[in-house]
N, C-alpha and C positions, 0 to 999 in steps of 0.2 A: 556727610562729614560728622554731624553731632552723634550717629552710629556706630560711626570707628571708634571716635574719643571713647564713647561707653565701653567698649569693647576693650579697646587699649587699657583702660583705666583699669576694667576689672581684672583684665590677665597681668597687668603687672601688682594690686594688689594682691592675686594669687599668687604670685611668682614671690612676692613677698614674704608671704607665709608659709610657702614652704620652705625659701630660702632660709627664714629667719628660726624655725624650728628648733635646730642644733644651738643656736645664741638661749633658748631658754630653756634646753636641755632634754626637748622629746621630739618623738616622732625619728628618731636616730635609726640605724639599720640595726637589724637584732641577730645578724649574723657573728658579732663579736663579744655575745655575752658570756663565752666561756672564757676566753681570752683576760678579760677585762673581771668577771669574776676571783681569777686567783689572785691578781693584785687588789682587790677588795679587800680577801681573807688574808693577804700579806700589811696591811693597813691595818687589820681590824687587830691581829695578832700582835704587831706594835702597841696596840695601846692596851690591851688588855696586858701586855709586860710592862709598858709604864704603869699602870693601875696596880699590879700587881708591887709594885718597887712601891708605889705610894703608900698601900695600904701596910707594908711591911715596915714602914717609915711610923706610921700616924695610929695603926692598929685598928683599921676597920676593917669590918668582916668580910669575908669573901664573896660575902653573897653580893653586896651596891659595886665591888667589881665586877663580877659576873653578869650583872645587869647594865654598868657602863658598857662592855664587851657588848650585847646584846646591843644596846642603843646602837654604839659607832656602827655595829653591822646591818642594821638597817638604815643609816643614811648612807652609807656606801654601796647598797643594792644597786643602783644606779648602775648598770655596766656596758650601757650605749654608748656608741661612738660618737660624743655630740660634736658641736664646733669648738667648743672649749678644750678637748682631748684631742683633733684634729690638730689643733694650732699648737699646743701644747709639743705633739710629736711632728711638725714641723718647725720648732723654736720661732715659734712666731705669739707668743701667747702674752709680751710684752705689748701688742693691740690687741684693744678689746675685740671680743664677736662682733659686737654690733657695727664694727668698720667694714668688716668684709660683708657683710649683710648689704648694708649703704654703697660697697660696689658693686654688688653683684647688682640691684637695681638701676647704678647709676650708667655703668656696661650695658645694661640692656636696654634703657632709654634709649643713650646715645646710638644704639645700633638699628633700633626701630626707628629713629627721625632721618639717620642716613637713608636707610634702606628705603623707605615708604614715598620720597617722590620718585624714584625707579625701579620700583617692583611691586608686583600685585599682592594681593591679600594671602596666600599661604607662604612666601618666604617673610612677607612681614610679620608674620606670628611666629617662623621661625629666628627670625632675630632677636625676640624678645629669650631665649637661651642663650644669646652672647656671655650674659652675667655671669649665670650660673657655671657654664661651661670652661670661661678663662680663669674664677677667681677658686673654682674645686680644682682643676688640673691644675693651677701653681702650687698650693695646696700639698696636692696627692703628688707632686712631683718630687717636692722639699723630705714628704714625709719617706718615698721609694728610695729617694737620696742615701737618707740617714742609713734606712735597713740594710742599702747594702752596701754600703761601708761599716755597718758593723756583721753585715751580717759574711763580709770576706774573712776577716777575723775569726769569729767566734769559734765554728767549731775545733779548728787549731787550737788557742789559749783552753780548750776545754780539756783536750787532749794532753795539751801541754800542764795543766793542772793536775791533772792525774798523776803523771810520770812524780810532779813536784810532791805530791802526797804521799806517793808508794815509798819515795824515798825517806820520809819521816819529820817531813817541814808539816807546822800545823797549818790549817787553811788558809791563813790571813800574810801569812810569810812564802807560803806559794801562788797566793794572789799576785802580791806584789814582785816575784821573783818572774811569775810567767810575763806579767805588763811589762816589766825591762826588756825583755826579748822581742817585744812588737816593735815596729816604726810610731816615733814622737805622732805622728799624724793617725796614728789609729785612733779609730772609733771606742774601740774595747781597751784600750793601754787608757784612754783619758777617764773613760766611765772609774776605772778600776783605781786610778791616782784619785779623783775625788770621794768615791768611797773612802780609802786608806788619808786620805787628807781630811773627812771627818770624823774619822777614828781619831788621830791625832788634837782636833779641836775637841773633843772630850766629847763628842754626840756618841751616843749608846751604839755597843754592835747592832742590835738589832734594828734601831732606826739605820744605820749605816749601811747594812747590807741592802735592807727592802727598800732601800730608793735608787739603788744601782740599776742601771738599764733605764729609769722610771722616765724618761724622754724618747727614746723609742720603741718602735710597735712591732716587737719581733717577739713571735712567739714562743719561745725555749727563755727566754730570759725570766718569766715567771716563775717556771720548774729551777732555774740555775738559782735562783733566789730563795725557794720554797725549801728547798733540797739543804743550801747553806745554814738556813734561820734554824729549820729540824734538827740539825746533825748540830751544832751549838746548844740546842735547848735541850735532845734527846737522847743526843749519841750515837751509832749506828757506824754503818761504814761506808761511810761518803765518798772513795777513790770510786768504787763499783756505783752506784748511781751515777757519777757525773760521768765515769764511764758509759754506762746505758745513753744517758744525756748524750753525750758528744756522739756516740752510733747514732742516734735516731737521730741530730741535727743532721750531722754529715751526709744522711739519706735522702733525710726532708730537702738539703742544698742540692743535691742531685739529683733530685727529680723535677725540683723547681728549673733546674737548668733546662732539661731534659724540653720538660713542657714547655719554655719559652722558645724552643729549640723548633718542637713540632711548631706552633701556631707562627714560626716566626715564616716561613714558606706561603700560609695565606693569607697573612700581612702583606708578602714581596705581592705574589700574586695581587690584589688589589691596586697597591701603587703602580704596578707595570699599567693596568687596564685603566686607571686616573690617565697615566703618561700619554697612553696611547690614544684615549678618548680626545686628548688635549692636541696631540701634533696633530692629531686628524681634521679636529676644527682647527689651527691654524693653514695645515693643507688646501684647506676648503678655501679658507680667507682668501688664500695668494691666490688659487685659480679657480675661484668661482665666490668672489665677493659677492654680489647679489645675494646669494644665498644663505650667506651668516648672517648679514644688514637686515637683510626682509625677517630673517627669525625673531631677531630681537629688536624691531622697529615696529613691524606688520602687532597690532593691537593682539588679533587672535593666534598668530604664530608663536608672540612672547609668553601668552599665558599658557601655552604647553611647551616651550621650551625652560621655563621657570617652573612650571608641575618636576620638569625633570630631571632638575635641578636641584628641588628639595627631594627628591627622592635617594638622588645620589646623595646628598648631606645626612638622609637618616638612612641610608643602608651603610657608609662609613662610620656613624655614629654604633650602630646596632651590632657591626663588627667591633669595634674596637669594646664594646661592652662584653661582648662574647668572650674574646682571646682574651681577658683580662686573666688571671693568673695571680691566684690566690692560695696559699701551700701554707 
């Protein structure tokens, strides 16, 4: 007994710590540092234009902005996916991290004191992932939500920007021209009314443009923002990139289909062979009880019908990590 407690104790202080990782900002997946980079350099470029505005104000020299510049973009290096950016692009960031940290613990107690007076020693260490695995999936669900309700929109209003620019409306007037044409309930018509709604309360284009999108995790809305802020500050011929832009989203959306498309057949497949594993043991129950009972009564029949049991849990887990679908 005083074995397991040790044991318990430690694996969920571990589960602790990795859980709590994201709440203080490392240890984050490093697959999205390019992503999360260009919103850096759309941040850091906001303020070296306020800097700039100030210094043109008060008459300091270029160079303590150029070195504010410098500073903000090393505190912005940061471009991990932590829990604060998770929550943030699932509009959840109104609670702290450390709440979903405290349930992911408090999920995996309660699933370990259920489990533990009817099941042996390997699904009870599998329980102690209850946390982790309900409080990421609600998470990752809220955040897939968002994407593709903006992400049905976008490249349309992309396209449909274009058209509004060729015709000789300047950007900000065929923003707002293409978002009238979406449904009240789009994802992209609300982003693009709050931009144009802080232009109106006197916040600066260029803070106003680089906060657009800045709630979801979709990757073209960097380049749609990067693209805008340039062609304001440098000029250029912004119909033809956001043109390129809308091609390469509208590819990127259909291939993303595509491949939900292939993986989605060895999805079915697995559920058919759950279904069918299932009607088989209840088959069994109805005509040959003994045989279910003695499995999971019989001391030594349970702890290999429970070996095989978690194996099915991490061969569905191990799939479902696979066919994930990342574009």
């Amino acid at each position: 007994m005083t074995l397991w407690l040790i044991a318990a104790s430690v694996l969920v202080f571990g589960a602790f710590v990795y859980m709590a990782r994201g709440t203080f900002g490392f240890g984050a997946s490093p697959d999205v540092a390019v992503r999360h980079t260009i919103r850096d350099m759309v941040a850091a470029q906001r303020v070296e234009s306020a800097a700039d505005m100030r210094n043109s104000l008060t008459g300091t020299p270029r160079s303590s902005a150029h070195d504010e510049f410098s500073d903000v973009g090393a505190s912005t290096g940061h471009d991990q996916l932590t829990l604060q950016k998770r929550l943030k692009y699932a509009q959840l960031s109104q609670y702290p991290p450390y709440v979903f940290a405290i349930a992911q613990i408090v999920l995996s107690v309660a699933a370990f004191l259920v489990v533990r007076p009817y099941c042996y020693e390997l699904l009870q260490i599998f329980s102690l992932s209850t946390g982790p695995l309900v409080v990421n999936g609600f998470i990752n669900l809220r955040i897939n939500n968002r994407l593709s309700r903006f992400d049905k929109d976008f490249p349309a209003f992309l396209l449909s920007f274009v058209g509004m620019l060729k015709t000789g409306l300047n950007p900000l007037q065929a923003l707002e021209a293409c978002a009238t044409n979406l449904e009240g309930a789009s994802l992209v018509r609300q982003e693009v009314e709050l931009m144009l709604e802080r232009l109106r309360l006197g916040v600066s284009e260029e803070r106003s443009i680089g906060s657009f999108g800045e709630n979801i995790n979709h990757p073209e809305i960097e380049l749609f923002v990067q693209a805008l802020l340039l062609s304001r500050r440098v000029g250029g011929n912004l119909s033809d990139t956001i043109d390129r832009l809308a091609r390469q989203t509208r590819k990127r959306q259909r291939f993303r289909a595509a491949a939900k498309a292939a993986v989605a057949m060895q999805r079915g497949s697995i559920l058919f062979i759950l279904a069918l594993l299932v009607f088989l043991e209840g088959y069994l129950y109805v005509a040959w009880p003994e045989c279910v009972i003695t499995t999971w009564t019989d001391p030594s029949a349970a702890k290999g019908a429970q070996f095989g049991l978690a194996m099915i849990l991490s061969g569905l887990y191990w799939v479902v990590q696979v066919t994930k679908i990342r574009v």
